[in-house]
N, C-alpha and C positions, 0 to 999 in steps of 0.2 A: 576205396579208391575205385571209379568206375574203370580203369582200365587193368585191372588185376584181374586174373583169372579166377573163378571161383569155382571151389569143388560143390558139387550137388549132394547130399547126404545119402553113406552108402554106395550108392551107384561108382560116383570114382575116387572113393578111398578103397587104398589098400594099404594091405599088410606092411606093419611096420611106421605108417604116417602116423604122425605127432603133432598136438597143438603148437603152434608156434612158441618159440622159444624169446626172452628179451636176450640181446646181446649187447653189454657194453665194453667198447674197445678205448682203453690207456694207453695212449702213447708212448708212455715211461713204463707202462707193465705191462699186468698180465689184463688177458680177453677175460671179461665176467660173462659165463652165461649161466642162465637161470637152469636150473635141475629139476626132476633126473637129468643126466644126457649119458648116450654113447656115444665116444669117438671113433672114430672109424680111423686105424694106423695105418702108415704110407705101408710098412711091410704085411699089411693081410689081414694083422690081429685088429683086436677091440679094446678100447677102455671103456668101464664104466664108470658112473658116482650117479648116487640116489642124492645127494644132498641138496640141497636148496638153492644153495650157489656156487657152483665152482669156477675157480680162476686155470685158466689155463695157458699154458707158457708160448709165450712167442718170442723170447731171445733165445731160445733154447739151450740156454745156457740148466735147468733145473737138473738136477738126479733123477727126479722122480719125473720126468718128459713120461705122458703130457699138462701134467698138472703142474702149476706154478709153487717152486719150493721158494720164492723169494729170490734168488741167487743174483736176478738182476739188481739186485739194490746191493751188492757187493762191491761193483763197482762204478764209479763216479761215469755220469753220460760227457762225452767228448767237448760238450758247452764248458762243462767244469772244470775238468782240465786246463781249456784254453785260458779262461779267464784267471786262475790262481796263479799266485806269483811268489816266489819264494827265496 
C-alpha cells in the first residue's frame, strides 16, 4: 500500500516488534489470530500461547478469558430465540 508507513530495516525497529500477525474475526465467536501472540491484560498482566492459532474470547463469557473455551455456543444468539416458537 503506498500509503502505509514502512519500517527501514534495523534503524526503526525495536524491541519487542513482530511480523504481522493474520487476524480473523467471527462474528458469532471467537477472534482467530495466527501464533505465537502475547496478550496484553486490561489489569497489567500477560497471556501468552506459542501455538499456531489461537482463538480468543470476545463475549467474555470463557473461564479461561482470554482464550476462547467455547461458552459462547452455550447459548442460543437473540435471532434464535425470537424466531422459535413453542
Amino acid at each position: 500500500m503506498p500509503n502505509a508507513p514502512q519500517l527501514e530495516p534495523d534503524r526503526d525497529r525495536q524491541p519487542g516488534d513482530a511480523d504481522a500477525r493474520r487476524v480473523m474475526i467471527d462474528p458469532a465467536g471467537p477472534m482467530l489470530v495466527e501464533g505465537p501472540v502475547e496478550i496484553a491484560l486490561p489489569g497489567g498482566g500477560t497471556a501468552r500461547s506459542e501455538r499456531f492459532m489461537v482463538a480468543l474470547c470476545t463475549c467474555h463469557r470463557s473461564a479461561d478469558f482470554p482464550w476462547c473455551d467455547t461458552s459462547h455456543r452455550r447459548r442460543p444468539c437473540r435471532r434464535e430465540k425470537k424466531g422459535s416458537a413453542e
